[in-house]
Biotite code that builds the C-alpha atoms (Angstrom):
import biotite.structure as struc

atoms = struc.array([
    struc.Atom([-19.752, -16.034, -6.326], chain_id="A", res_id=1, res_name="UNK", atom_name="CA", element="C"),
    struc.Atom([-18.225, -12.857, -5.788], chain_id="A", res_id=2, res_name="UNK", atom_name="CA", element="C"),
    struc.Atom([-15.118, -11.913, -6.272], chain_id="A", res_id=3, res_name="UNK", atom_name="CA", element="C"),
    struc.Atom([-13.073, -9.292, -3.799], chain_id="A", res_id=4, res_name="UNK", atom_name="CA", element="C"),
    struc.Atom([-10.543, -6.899, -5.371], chain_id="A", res_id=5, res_name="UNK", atom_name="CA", element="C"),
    struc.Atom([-8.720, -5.020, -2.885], chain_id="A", res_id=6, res_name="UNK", atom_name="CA", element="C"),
    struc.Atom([-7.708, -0.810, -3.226], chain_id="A", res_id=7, res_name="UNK", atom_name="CA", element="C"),
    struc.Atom([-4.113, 0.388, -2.057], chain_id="A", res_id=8, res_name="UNK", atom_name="CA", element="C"),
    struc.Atom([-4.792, 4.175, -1.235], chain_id="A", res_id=9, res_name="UNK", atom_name="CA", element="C"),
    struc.Atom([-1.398, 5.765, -0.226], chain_id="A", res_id=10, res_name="UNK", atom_name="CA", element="C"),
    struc.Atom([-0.451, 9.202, 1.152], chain_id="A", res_id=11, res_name="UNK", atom_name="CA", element="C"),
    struc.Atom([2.280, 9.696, -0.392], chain_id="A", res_id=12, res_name="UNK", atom_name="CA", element="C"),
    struc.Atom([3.344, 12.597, 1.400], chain_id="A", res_id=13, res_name="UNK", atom_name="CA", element="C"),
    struc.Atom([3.280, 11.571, 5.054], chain_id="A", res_id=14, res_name="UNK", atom_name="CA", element="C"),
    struc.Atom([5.080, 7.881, 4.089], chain_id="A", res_id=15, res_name="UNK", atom_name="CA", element="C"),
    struc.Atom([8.559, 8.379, 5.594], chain_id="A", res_id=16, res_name="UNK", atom_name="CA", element="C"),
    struc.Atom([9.736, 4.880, 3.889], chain_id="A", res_id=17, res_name="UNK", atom_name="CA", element="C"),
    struc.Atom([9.624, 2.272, 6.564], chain_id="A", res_id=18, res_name="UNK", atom_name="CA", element="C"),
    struc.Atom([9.107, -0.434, 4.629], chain_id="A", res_id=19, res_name="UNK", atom_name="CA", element="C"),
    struc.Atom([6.971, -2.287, 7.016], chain_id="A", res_id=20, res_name="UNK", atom_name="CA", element="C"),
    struc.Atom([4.037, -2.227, 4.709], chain_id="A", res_id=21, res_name="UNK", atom_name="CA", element="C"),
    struc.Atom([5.891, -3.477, 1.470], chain_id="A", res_id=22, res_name="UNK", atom_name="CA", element="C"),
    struc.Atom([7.404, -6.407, 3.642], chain_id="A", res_id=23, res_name="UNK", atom_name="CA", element="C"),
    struc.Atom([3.471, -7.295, 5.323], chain_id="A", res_id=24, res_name="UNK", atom_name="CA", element="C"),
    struc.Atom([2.072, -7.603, 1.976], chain_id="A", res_id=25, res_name="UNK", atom_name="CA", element="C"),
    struc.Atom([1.076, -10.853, 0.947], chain_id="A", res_id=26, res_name="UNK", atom_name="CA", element="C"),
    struc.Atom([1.226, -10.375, -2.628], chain_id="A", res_id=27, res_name="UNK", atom_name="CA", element="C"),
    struc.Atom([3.501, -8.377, -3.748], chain_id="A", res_id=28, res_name="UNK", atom_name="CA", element="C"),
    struc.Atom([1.526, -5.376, -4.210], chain_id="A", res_id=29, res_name="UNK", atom_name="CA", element="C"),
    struc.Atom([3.561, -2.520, -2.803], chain_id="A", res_id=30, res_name="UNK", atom_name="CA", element="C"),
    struc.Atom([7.091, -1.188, -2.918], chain_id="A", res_id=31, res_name="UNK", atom_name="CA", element="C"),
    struc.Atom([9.049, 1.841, -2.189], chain_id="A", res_id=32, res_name="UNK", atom_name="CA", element="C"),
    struc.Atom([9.829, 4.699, -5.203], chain_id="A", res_id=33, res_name="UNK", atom_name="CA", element="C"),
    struc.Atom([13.441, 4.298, -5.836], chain_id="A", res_id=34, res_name="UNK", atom_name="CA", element="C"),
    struc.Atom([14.412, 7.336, -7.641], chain_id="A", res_id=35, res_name="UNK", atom_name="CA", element="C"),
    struc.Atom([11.592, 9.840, -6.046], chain_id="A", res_id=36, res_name="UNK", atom_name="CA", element="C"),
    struc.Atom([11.443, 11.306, -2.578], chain_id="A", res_id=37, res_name="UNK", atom_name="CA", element="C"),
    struc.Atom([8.606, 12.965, -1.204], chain_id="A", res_id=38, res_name="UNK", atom_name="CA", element="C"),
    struc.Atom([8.878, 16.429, 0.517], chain_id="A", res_id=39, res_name="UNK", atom_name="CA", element="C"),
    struc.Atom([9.974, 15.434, 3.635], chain_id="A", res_id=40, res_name="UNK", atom_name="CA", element="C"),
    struc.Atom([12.771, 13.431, 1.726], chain_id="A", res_id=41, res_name="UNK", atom_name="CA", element="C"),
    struc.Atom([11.533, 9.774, 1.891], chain_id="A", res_id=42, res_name="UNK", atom_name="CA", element="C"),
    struc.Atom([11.236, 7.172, -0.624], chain_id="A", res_id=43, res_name="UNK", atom_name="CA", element="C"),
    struc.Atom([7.538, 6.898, -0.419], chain_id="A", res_id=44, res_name="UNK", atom_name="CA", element="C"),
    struc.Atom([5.483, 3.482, -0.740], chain_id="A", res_id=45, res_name="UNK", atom_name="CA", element="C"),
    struc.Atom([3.368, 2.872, -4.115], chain_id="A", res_id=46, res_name="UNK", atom_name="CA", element="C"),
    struc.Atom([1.607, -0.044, -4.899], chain_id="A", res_id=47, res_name="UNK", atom_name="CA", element="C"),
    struc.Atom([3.205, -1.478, -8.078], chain_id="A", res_id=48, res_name="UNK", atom_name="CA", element="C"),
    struc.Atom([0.612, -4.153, -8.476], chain_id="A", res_id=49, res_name="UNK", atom_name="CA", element="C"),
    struc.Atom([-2.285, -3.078, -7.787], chain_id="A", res_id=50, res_name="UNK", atom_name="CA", element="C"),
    struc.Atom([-4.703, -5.509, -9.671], chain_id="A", res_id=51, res_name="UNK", atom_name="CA", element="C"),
    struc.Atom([-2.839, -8.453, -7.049], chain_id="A", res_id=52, res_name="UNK", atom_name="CA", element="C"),
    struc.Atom([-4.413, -6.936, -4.210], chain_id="A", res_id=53, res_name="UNK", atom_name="CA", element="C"),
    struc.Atom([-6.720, -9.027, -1.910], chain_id="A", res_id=54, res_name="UNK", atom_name="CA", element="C"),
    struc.Atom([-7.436, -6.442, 0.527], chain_id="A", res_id=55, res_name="UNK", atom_name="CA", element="C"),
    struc.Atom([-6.425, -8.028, 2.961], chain_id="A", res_id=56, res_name="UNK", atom_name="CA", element="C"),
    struc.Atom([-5.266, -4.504, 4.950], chain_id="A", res_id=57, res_name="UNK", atom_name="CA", element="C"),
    struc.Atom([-2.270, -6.312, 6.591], chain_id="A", res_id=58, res_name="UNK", atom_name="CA", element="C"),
    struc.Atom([0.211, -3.034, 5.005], chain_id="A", res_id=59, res_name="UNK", atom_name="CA", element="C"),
    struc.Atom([-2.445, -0.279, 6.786], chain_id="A", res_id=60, res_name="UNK", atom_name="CA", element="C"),
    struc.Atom([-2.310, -2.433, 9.890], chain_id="A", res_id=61, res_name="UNK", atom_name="CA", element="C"),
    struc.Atom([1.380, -2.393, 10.179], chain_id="A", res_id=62, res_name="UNK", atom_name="CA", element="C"),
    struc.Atom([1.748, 1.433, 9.132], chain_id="A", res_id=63, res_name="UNK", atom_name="CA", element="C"),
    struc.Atom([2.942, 3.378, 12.144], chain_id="A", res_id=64, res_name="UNK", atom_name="CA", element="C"),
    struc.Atom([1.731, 6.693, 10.725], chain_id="A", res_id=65, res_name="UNK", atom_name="CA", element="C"),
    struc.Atom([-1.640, 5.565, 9.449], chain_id="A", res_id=66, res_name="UNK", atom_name="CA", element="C"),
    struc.Atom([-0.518, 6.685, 5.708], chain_id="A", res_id=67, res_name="UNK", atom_name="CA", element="C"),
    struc.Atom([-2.442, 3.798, 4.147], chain_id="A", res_id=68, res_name="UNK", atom_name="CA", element="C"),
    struc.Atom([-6.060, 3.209, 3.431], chain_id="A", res_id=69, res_name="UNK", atom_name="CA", element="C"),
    struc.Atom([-7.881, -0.403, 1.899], chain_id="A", res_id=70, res_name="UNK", atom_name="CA", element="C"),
    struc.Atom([-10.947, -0.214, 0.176], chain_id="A", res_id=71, res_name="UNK", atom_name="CA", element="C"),
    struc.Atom([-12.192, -3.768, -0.392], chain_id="A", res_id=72, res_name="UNK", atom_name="CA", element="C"),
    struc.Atom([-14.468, -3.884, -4.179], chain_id="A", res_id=73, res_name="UNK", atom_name="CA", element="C"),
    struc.Atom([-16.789, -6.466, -4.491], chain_id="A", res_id=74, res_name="UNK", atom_name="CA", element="C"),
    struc.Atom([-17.180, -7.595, -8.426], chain_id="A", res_id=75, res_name="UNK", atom_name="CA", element="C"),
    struc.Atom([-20.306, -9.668, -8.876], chain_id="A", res_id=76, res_name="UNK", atom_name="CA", element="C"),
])
């Protein structure tokens, strides 16, 4: 059977730091950059994680600017 690896892909530069996505995530996968700021000045999301993902696309659902992208890989 196969198995489904999900892909976090994050622009980092239109994230203003909500936090919505890090707080949908159902395993952990994301959080926001503590010491770096993108250029508007936010703490940006990054996936921290990234081998947890499920793709499960609940964190691009819940982005109000549409800064987040899942890719769903299958491994046979």
């Amino acid at each position: 059977m196969a198995k489904i690896q999900g892909a976090v892909d994050i622009n980092i530069e239109r994230c203003k730091g909500c936090d919505l996505c890090v707080i949908a995530c159902p395993c952990d996968v994301l959080q926001l950059q503590p010491k770096e700021v993108n250029d508007r000045g936010y703490h940006y999301a990054q996936d921290i994680n990234p081998d947890a993902c499920i793709g499960c696309a609940a964190c691009a659902t819940v982005c109000p600017d549409g800064c987040i992208t899942v890719y769903r890989l299958v491994e046979k």
